[in-house]
C-alpha positions in Angstrom: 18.1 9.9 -0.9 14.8 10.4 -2.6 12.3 8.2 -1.0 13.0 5.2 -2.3 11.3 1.8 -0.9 15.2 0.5 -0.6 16.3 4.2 0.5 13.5 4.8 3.2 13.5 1.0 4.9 17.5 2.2 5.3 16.6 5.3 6.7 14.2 4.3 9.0 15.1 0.7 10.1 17.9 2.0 13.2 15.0 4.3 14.7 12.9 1.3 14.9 15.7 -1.0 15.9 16.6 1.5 18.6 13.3 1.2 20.2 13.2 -2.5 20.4 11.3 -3.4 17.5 11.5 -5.3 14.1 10.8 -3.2 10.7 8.9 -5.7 8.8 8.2 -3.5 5.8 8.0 -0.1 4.3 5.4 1.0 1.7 4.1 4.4 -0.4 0.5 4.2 -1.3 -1.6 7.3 -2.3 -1.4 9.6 -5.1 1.9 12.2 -5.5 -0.6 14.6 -4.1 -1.6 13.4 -1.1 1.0 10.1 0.0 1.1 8.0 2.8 4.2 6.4 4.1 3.4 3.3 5.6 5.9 1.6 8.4 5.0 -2.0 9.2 6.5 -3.6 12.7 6.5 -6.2 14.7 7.8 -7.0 18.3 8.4 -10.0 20.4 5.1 -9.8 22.3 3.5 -8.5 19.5 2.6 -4.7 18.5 -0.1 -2.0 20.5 -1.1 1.4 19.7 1.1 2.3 22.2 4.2 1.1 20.4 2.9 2.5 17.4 2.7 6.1 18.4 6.4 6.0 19.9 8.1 4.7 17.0 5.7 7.4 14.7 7.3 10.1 17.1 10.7 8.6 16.5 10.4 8.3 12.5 8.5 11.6 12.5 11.5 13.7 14.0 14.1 11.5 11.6 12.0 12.2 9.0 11.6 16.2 9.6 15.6 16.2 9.9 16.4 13.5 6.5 13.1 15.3 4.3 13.8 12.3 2.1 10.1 12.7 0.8 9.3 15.5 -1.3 6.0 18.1 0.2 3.5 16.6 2.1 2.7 13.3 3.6 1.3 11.1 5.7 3.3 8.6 8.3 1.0 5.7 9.3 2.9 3.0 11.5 1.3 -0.6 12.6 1.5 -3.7 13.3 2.0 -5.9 10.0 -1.2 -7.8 10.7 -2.4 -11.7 10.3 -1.3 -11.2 6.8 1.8 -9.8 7.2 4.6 -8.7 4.1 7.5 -11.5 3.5 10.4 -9.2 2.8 13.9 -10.4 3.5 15.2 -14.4 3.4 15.2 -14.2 7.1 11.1 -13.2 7.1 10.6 -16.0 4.4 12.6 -18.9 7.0 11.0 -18.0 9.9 7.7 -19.1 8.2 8.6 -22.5 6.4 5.8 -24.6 6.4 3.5 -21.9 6.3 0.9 -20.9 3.5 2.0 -17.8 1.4 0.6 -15.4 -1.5 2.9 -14.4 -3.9 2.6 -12.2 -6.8 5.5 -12.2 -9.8 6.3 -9.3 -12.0 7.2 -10.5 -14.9 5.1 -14.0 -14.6 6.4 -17.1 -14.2 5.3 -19.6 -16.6 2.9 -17.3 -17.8 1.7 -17.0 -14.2 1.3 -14.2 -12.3 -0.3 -15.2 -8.5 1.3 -18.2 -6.5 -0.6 -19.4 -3.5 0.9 -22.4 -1.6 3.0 -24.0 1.6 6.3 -22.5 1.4 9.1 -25.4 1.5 12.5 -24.0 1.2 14.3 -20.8 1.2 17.9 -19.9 -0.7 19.7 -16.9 -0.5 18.1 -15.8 -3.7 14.4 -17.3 -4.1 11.9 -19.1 -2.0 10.1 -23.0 -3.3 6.6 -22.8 -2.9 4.4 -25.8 -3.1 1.5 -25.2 -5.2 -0.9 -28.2 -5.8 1.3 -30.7 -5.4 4.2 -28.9 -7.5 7.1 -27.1 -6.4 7.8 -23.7 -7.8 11.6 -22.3 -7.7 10.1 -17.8 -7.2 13.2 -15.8 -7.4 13.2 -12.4 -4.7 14.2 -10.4 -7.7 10.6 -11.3 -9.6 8.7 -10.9 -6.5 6.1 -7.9 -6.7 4.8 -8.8 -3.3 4.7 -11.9 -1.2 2.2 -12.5 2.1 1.5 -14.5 4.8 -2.2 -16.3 4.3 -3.8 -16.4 7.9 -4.6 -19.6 9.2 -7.5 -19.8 11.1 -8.7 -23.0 13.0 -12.2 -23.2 15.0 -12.1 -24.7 17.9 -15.4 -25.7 18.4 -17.0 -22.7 19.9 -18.4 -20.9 16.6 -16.4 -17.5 16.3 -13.3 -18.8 17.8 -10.0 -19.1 15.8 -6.3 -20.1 16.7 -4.2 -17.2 14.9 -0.7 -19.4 15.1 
């Protein structure tokens, strides 16, 4: 196993599991130099600091024993945020209804960015609703797909309603 993204969210998704958590998404961001290792999760009641630095303790001794990353790196581990990654068909139904980014690679219809209410989910692409039209997005095409925060004043400037 050489670090894949496929590789590492298999590596690292039963240490998370085991500590009563969700693994939302994996990522490797930096240069070869000097990466990071990003591990996004998510728990029932939401995700603190304090969750974060247990599972990091529990990926960071898998990680010593597996080496699946070549040199030196950097393991960052939070919460998946208001705008959180869309990853598997089960993340994707869970959010039906919702507002969603996502970005193709190759485009679709000569298009590259996707922003819309997400209507349906198959085992192998997602319908968005995008002004009024419905595009069929395979998983296989996506390069990335988000959440878009919705947020919702509720009279007293500053408040919002993060549902």
């Amino acid at each position: 196993m050489r670090g894949t993204r496929a590789d590492l969210r298999k590596l690292l998704e039963p240490g998370v599991v085991a500590l009563g958590f969700e693994l939302v998404d994996v990522e490797l961001a930096g240069s070869h130099h000097s990466p990071t290792l990003r591990v996004y999760i998510d728990g029932p009641a939401g995700i603190n600091v304090d969750d974060c630095a247990r599972v990091s303790r529990q990926l960071s001794a898998l990680l010593d024993v597996e080496d699946p990353l070549p040199g030196q790196y950097t393991l960052e581990v939070s919460s998946p945020g208001l705008d959180r990654p869309l990853v598997t068909p089960e993340d994707f139904r869970r959010f039906i209804g919702e507002t969603i980014k996502v970005k193709m690679q190759p485009p679709l219809q000569g298009r590259k960015n996707f922003s819309g209410r997400l209507v349906d989910v198959t085992a192998d692409h997602v319908v968005v609703e995008v002004d009024k039209e419905h595009f069929d997005l395979a998983f296989d095409g996506m390069e990335r797909a988000r959440l878009v925060p919705r947020f919702r004043t509720s009279g007293v400037t500053g408040e919002r309603d993060d549902r």
